[in-house]
N, CA, C and O atoms as a GROMACS GRO file, in nm:
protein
  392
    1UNK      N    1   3.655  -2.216   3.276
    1UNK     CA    2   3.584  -2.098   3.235
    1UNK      C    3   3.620  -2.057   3.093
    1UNK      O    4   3.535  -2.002   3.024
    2UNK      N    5   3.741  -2.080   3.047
    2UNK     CA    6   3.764  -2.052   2.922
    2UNK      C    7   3.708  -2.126   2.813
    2UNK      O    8   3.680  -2.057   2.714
    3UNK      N    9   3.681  -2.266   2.806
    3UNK     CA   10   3.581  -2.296   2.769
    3UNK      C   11   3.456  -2.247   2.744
    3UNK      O   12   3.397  -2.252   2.636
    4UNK      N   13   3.414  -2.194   2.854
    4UNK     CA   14   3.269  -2.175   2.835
    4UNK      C   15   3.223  -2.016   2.738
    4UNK      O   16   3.123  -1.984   2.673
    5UNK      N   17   3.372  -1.935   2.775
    5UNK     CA   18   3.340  -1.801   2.626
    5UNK      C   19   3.360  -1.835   2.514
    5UNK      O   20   3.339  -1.727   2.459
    6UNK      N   21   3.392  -1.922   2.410
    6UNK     CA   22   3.411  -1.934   2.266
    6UNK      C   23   3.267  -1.995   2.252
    6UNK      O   24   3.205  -1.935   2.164
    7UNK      N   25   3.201  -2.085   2.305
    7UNK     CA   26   3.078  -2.166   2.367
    7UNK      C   27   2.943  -2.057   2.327
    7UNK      O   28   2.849  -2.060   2.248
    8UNK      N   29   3.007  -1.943   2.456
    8UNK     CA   30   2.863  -1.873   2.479
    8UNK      C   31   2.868  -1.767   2.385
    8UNK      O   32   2.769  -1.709   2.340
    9UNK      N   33   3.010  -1.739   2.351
    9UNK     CA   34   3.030  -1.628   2.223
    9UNK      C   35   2.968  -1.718   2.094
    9UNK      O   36   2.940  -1.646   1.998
   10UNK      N   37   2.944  -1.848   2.077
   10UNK     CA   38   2.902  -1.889   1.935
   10UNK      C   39   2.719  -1.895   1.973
   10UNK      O   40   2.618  -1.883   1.904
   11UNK      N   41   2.737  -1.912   2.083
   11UNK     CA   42   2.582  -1.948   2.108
   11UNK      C   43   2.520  -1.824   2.058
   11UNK      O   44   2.422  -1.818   1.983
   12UNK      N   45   2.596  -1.714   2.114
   12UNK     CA   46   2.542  -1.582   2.072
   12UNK      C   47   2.532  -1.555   1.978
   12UNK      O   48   2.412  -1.538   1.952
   13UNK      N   49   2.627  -1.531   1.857
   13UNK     CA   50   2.633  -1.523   1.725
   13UNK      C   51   2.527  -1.642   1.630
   13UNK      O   52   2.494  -1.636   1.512
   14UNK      N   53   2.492  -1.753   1.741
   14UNK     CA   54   2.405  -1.854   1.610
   14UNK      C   55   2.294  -1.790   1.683
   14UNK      O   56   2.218  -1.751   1.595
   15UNK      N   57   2.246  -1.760   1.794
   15UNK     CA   58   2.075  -1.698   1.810
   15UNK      C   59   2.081  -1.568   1.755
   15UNK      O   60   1.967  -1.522   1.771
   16UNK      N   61   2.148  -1.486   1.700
   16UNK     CA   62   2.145  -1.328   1.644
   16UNK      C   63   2.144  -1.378   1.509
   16UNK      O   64   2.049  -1.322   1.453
   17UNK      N   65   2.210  -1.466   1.420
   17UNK     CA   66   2.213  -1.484   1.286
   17UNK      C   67   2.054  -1.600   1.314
   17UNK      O   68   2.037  -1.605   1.192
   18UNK      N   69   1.984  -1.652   1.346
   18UNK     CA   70   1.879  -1.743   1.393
   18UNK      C   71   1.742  -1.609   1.410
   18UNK      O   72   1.622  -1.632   1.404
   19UNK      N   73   1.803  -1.482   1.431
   19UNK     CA   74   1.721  -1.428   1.501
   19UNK      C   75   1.674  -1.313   1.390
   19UNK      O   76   1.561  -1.264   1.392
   20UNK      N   77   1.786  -1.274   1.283
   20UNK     CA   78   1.810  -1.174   1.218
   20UNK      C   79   1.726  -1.253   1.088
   20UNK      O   80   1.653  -1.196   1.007
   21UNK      N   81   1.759  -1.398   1.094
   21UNK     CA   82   1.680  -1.477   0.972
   21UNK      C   83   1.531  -1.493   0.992
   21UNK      O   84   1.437  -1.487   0.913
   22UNK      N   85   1.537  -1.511   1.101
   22UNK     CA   86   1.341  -1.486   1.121
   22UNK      C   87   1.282  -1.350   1.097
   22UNK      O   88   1.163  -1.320   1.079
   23UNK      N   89   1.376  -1.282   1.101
   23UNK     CA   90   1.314  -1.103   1.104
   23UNK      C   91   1.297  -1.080   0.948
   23UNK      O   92   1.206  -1.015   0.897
   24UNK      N   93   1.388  -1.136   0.890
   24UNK     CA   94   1.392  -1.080   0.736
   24UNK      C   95   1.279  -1.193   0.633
   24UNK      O   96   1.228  -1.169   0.524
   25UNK      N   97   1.268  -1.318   0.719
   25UNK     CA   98   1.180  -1.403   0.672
   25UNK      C   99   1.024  -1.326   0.688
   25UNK      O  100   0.947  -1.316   0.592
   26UNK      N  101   0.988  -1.265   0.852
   26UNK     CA  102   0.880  -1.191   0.838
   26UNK      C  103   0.849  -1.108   0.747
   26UNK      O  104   0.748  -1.101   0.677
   27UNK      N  105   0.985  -1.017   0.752
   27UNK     CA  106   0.987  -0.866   0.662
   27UNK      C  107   0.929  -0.953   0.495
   27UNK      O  108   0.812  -0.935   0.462
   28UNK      N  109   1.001  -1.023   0.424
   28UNK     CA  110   1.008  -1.045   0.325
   28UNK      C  111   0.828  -1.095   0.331
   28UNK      O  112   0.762  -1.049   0.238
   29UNK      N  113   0.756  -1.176   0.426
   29UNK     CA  114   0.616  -1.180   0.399
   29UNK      C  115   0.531  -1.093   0.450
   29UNK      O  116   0.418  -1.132   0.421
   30UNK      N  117   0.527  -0.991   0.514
   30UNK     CA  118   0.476  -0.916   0.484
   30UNK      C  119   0.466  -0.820   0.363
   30UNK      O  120   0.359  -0.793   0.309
   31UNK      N  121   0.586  -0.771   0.324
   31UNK     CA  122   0.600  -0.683   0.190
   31UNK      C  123   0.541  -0.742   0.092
   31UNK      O  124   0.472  -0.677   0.014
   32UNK      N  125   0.560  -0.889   0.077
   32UNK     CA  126   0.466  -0.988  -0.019
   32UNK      C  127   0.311  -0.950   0.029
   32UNK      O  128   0.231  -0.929  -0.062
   33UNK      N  129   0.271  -0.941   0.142
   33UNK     CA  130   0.104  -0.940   0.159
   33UNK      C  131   0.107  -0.779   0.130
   33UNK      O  132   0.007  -0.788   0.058
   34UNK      N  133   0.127  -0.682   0.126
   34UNK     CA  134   0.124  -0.551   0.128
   34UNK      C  135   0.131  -0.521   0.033
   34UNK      O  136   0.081  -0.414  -0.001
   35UNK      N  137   0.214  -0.623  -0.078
   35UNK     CA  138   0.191  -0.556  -0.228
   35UNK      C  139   0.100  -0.622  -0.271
   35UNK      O  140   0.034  -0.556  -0.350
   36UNK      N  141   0.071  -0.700  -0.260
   36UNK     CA  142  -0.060  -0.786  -0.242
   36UNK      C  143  -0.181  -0.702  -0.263
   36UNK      O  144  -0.248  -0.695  -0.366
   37UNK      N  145  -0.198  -0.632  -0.140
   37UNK     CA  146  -0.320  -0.558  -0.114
   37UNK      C  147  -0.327  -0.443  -0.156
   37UNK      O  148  -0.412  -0.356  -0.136
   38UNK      N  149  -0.181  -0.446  -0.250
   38UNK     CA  150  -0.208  -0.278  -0.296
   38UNK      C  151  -0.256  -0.323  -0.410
   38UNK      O  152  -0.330  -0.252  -0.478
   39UNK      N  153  -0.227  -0.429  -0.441
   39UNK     CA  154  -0.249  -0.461  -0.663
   39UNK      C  155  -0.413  -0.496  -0.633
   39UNK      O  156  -0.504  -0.470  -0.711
   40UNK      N  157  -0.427  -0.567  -0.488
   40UNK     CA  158  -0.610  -0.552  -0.526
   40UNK      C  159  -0.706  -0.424  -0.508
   40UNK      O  160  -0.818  -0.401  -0.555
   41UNK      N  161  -0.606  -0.329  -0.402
   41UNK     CA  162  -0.688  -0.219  -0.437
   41UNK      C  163  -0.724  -0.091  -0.562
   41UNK      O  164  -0.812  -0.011  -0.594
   42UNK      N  165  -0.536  -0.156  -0.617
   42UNK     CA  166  -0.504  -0.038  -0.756
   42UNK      C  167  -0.610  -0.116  -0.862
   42UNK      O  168  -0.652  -0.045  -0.952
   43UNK      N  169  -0.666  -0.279  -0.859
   43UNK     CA  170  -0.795  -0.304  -0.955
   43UNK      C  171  -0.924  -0.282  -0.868
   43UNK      O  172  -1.022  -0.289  -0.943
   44UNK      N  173  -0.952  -0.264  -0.768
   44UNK     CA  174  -1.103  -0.212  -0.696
   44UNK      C  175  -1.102  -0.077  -0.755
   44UNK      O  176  -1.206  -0.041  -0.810
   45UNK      N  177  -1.011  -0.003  -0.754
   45UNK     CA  178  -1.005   0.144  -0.777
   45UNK      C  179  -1.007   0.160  -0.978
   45UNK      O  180  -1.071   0.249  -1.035
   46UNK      N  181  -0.962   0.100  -1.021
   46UNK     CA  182  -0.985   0.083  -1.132
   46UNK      C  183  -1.081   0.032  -1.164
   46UNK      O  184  -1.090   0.071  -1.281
   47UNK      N  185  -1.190  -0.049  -1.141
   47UNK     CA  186  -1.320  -0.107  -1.148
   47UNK      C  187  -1.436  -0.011  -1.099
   47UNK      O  188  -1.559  -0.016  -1.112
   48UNK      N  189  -1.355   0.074  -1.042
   48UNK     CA  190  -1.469   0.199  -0.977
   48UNK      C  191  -1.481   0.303  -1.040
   48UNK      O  192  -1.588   0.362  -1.052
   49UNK      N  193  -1.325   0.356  -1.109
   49UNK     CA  194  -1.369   0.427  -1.228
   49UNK      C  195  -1.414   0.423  -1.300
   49UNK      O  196  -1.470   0.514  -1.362
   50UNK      N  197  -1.404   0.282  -1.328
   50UNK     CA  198  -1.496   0.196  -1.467
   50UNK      C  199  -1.642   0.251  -1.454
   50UNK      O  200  -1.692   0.349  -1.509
   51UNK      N  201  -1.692   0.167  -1.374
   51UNK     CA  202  -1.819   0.205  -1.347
   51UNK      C  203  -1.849   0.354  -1.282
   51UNK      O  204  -1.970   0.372  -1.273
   52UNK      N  205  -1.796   0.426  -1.252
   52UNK     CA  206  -1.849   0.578  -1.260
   52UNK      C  207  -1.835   0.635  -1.399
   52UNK      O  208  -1.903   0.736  -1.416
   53UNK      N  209  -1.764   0.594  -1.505
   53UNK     CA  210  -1.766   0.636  -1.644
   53UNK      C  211  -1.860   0.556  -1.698
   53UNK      O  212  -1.913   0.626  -1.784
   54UNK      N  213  -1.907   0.461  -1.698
   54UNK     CA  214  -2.041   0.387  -1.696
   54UNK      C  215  -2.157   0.443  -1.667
   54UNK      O  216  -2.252   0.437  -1.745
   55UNK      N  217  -2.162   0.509  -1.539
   55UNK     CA  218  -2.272   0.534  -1.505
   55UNK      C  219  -2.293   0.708  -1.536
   55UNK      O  220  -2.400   0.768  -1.539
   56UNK      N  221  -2.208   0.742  -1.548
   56UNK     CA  222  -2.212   0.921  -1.621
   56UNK      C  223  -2.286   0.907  -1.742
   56UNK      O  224  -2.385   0.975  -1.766
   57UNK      N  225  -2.221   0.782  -1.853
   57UNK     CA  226  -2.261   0.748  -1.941
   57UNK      C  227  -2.389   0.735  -1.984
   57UNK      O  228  -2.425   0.792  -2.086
   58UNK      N  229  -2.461   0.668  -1.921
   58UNK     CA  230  -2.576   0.637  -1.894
   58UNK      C  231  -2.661   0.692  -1.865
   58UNK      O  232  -2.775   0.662  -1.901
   59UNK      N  233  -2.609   0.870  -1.727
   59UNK     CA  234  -2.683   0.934  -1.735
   59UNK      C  235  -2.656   1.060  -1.819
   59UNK      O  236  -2.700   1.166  -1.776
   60UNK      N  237  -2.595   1.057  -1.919
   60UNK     CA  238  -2.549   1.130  -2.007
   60UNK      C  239  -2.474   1.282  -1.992
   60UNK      O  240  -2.490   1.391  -2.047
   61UNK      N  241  -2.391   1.234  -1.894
   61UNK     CA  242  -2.295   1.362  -1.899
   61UNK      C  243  -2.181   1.321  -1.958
   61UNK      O  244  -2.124   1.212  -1.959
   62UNK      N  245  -2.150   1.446  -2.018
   62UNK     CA  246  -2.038   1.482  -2.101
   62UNK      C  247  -1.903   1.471  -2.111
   62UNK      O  248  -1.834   1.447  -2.210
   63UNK      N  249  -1.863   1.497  -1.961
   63UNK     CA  250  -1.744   1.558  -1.908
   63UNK      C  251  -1.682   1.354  -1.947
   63UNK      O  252  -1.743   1.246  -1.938
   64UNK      N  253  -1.534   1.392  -1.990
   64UNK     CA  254  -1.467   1.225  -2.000
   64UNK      C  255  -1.439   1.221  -1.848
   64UNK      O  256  -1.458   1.313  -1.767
   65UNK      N  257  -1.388   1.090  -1.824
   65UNK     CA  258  -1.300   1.055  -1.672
   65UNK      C  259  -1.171   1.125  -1.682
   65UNK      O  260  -1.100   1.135  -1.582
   66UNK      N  261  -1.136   1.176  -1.796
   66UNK     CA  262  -1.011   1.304  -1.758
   66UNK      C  263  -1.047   1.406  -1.703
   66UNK      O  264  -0.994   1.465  -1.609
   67UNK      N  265  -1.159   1.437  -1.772
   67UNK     CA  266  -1.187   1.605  -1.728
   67UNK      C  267  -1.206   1.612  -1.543
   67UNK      O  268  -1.172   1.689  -1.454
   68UNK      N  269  -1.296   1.454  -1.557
   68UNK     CA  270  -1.358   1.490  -1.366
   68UNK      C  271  -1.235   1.465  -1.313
   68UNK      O  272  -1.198   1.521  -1.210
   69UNK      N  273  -1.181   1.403  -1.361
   69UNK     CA  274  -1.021   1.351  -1.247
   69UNK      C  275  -0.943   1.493  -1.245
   69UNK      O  276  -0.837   1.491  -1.183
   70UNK      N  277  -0.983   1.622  -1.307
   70UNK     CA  278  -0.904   1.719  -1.279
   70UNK      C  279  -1.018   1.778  -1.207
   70UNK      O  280  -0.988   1.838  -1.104
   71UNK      N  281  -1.166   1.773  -1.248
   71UNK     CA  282  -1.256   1.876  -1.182
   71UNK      C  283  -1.273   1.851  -0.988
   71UNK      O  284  -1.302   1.924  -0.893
   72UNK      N  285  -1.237   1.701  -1.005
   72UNK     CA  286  -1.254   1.675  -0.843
   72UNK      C  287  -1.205   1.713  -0.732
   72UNK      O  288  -1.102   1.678  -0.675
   73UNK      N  289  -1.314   1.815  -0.692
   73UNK     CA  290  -1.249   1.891  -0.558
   73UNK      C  291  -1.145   1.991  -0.609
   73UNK      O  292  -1.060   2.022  -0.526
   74UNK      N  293  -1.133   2.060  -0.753
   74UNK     CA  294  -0.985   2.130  -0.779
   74UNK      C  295  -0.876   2.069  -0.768
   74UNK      O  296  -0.764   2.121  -0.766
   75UNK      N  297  -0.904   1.949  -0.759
   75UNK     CA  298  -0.717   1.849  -0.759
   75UNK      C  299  -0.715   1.834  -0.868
   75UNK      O  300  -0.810   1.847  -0.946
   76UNK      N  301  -0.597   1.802  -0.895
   76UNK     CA  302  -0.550   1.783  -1.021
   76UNK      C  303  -0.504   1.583  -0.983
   76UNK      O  304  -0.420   1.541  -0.903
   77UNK      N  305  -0.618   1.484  -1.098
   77UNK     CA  306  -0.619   1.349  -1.065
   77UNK      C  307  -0.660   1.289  -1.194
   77UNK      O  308  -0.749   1.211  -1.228
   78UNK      N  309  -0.534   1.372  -1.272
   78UNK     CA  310  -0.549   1.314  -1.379
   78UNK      C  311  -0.432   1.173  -1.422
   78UNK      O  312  -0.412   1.110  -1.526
   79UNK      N  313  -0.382   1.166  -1.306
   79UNK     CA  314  -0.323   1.003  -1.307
   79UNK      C  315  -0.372   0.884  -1.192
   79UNK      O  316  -0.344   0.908  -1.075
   80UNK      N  317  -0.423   0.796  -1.213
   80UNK     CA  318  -0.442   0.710  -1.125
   80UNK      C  319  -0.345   0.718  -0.971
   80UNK      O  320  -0.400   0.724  -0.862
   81UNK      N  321  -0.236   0.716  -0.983
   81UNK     CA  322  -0.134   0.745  -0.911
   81UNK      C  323  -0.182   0.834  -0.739
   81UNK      O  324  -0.184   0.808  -0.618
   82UNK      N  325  -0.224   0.979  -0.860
   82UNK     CA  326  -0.228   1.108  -0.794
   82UNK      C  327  -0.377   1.053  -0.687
   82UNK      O  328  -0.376   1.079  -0.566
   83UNK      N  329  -0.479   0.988  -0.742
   83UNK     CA  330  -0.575   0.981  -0.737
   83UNK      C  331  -0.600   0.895  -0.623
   83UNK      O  332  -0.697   0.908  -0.549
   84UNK      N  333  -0.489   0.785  -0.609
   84UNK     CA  334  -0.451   0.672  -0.470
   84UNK      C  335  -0.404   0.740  -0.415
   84UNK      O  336  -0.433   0.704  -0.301
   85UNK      N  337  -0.343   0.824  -0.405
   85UNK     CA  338  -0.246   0.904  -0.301
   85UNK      C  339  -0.348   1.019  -0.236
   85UNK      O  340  -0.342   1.066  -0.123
   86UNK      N  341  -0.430   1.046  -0.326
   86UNK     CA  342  -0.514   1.159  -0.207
   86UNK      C  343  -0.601   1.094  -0.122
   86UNK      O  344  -0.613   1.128  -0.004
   87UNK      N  345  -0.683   0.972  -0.189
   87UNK     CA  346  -0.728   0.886  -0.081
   87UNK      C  347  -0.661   0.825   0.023
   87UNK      O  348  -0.709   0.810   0.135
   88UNK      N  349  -0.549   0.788  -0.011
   88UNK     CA  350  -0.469   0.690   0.120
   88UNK      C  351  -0.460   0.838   0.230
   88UNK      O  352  -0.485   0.841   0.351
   89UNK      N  353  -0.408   0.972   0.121
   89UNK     CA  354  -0.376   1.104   0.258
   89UNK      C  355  -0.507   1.108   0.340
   89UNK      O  356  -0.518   1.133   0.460
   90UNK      N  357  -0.613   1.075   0.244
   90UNK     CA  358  -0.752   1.187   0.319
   90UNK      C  359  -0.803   0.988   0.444
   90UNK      O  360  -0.846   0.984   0.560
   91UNK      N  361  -0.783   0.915   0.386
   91UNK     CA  362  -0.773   0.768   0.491
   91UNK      C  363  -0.701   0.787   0.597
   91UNK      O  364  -0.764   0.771   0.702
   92UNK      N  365  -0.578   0.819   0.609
   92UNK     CA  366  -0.516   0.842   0.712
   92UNK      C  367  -0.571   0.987   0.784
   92UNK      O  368  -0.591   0.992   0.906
   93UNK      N  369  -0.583   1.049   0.738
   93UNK     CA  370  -0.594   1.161   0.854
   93UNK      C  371  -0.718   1.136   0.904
   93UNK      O  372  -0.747   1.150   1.023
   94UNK      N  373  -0.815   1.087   0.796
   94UNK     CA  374  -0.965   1.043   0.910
   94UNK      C  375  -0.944   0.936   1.004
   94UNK      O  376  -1.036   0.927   1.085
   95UNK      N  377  -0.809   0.815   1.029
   95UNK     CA  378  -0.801   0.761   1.091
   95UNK      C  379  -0.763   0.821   1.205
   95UNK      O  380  -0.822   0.789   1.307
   96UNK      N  381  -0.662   0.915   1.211
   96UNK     CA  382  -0.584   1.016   1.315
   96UNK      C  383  -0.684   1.084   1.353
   96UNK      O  384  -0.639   1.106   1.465
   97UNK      N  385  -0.812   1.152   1.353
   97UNK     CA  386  -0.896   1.201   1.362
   97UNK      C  387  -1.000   1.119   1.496
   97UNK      O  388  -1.051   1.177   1.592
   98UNK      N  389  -1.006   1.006   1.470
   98UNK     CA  390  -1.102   0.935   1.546
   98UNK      C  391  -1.060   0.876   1.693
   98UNK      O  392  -1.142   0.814   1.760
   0.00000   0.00000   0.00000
């Protein structure tokens, strides 16, 4: 029997270090796909401002993409930043909602 605890004590310690390496292997690809999907949405979202300052343009209003990024809704979205963050808030709570 004494045998068999140094045995089942290593067995243990190599499936927890076996087990802890697959976890951090996941972790590490996901965070890779997640920043991923944030850098394609921070250029969708930037391509959308584009073209709403495009298309103001066009129909000839005045106001720059500073002014509306503060006029919108009374937020203050005058950084890109501010501007992802009220969408991801107002995304989530319509998800919690349904």
């Amino acid at each position: 029997m004494a045998d068999n605890d140094p045995r089942s004590a290593q067995d243990l310690s190599q499936f927890a270090e076996n087990l802890l390496q697959q976890l951090q292997e996941n972790f590490q690809a996901l965070t890779e796909k997640l920043t991923l999907r944030m850098e394609e949405m921070g250029e969708r979202i930037d391509d959308l401002e584009k073209h709403v300052t495009d298309l103001m343009a066009q129909a000839g209003i005045e106001n720059t993409s500073e002014d509306l990024m503060v006029d919108f809704a009374g937020k203050d979205f005058s950084s890109t930043v501010k501007l992802r963050h009220y969408f991801h808030s107002t995304a989530a709570s319509v998800r919690t909602t349904r």
